[in-house]
C-alpha positions as CSV (number, residue, x, y, z in Angstrom):
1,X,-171.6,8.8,42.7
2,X,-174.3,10.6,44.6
3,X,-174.0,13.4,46.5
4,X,-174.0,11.5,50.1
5,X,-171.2,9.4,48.4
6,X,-169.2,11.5,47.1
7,X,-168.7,13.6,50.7
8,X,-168.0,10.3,52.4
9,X,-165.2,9.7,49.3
10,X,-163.8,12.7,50.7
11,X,-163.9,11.8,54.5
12,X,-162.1,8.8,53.5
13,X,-159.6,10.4,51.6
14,X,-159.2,13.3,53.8
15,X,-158.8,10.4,56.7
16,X,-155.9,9.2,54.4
17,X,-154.3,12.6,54.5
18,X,-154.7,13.7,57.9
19,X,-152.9,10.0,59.1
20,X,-149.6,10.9,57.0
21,X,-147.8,12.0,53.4
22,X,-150.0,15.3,53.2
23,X,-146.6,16.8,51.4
24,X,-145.8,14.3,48.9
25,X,-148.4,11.9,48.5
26,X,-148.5,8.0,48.6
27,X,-147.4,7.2,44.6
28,X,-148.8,7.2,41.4
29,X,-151.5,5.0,41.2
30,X,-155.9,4.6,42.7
31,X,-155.0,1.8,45.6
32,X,-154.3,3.7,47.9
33,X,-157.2,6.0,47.5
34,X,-159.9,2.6,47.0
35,X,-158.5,1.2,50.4
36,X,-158.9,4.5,52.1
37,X,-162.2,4.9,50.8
38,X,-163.1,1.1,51.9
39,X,-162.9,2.0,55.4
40,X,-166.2,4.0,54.5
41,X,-167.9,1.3,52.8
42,X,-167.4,2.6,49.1
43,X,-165.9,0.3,46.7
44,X,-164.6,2.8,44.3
45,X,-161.6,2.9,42.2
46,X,-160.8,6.1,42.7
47,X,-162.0,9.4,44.5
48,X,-164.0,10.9,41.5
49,X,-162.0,14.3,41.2
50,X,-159.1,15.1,39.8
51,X,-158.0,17.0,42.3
52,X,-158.4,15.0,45.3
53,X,-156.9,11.6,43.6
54,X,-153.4,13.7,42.4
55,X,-153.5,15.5,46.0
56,X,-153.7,11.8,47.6
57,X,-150.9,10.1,45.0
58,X,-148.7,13.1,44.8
59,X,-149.1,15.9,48.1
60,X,-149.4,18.8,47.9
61,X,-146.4,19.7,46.3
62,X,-147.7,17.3,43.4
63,X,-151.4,19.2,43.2
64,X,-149.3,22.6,43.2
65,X,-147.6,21.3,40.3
66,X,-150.7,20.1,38.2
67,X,-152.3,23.8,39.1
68,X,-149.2,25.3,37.9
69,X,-149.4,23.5,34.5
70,X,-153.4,25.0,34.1
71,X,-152.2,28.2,34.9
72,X,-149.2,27.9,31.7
73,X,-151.9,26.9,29.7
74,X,-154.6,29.4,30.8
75,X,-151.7,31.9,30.1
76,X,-151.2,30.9,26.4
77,X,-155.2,31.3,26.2
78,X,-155.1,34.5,27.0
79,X,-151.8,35.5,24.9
80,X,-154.1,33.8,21.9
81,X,-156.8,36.0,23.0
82,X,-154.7,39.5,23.0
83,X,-154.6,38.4,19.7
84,X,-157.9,39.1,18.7
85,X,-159.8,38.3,15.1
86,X,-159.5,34.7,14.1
87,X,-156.5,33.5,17.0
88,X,-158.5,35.6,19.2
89,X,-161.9,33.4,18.5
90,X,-159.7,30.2,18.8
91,X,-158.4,31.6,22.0
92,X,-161.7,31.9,23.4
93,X,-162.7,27.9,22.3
94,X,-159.5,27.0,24.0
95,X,-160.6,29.0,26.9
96,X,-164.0,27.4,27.2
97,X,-162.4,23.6,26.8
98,X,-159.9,24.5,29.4
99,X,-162.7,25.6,32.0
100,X,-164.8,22.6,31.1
101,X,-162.1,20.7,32.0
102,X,-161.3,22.1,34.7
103,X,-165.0,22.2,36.1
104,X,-165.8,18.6,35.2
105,X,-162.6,17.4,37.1
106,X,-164.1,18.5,40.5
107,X,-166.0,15.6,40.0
108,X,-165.0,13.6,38.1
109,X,-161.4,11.9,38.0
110,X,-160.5,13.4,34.2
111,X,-157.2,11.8,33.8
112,X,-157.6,7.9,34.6
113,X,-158.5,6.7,31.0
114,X,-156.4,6.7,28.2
115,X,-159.4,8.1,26.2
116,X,-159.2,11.1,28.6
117,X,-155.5,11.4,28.6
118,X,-155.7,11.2,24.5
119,X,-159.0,14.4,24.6
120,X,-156.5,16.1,26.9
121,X,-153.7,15.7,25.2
122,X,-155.2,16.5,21.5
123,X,-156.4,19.9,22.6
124,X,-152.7,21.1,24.3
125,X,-151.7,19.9,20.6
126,X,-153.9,22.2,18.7
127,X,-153.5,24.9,21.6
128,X,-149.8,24.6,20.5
129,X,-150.2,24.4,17.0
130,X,-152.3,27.7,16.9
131,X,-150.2,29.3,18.8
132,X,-147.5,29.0,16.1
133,X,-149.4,29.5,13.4
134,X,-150.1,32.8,15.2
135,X,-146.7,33.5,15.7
136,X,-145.9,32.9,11.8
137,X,-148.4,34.9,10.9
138,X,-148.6,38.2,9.3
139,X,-150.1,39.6,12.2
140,X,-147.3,37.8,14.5
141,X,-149.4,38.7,17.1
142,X,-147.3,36.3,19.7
143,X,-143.7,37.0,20.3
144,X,-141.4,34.4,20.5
């Protein structure tokens, strides 16, 4: 979406807000962002950001959530990185997924494909498998 777009995407969905369920949201699901993005004349599916689509499904109290799992993972970056050496390296890769991530879901609606959810969900599988390996280490540089 173009620029112009995407800031009437978020008049609509801020319209959708502002009318009710700022706290908890409407539901899982992109209808009831499409139809509140209709009443600007954009025939989306959904509102092209993470953020704004789980802030319009789920309130406030869901988005809080959702930034609350980033920070636990951000937070076993960094342990990874205290490491240093070779977990430390990983750490960093890990760290530069998860802000790519995070970036490209300002604009982009990250989790609405399987393919995306699969990514997403491989990487917090290697972020957890390297963080035992680190733990079993020699260096054991991660306490359990």
């Amino acid at each position: 979406a173009s620029y112009d777009r995407r800031i009437l995407i978020e008049k609509g969905v801020g319209n959708l807000m502002e009318i009710n369920c700022a706290v908890l949201g409407y539901g899982a699901g992109c209808q009831v962002t499409s139809q509140g993005m209709l009443e600007y004349g954009i025939k989306k599916p959904h509102a092209h950001s993470l953020y704004i689509e789980m802030t319009t499904e789920l309130g406030f109290v869901g988005l809080i959530f959702l930034l609350a799992v980033f920070a636990l993972i951000v937070y076993d970056i960094f342990r990874l990185i205290k490491c240093g050496g070779y977990y430390g390296r990983l750490g960093k890769m890990f760290l530069c997924v998860a802000a790519a991530f995070a970036i490209g879901s300002l604009t982009e609606f990250t989790m609405q494909t399987p393919k995306e959810l699969q990514y997403f969900m491989m990487i917090l599988g290697l972020l957890e498998a390297v963080k035992r390996q680190a733990t079993l280490s020699a260096q054991n540089c991660i306490p359990e």
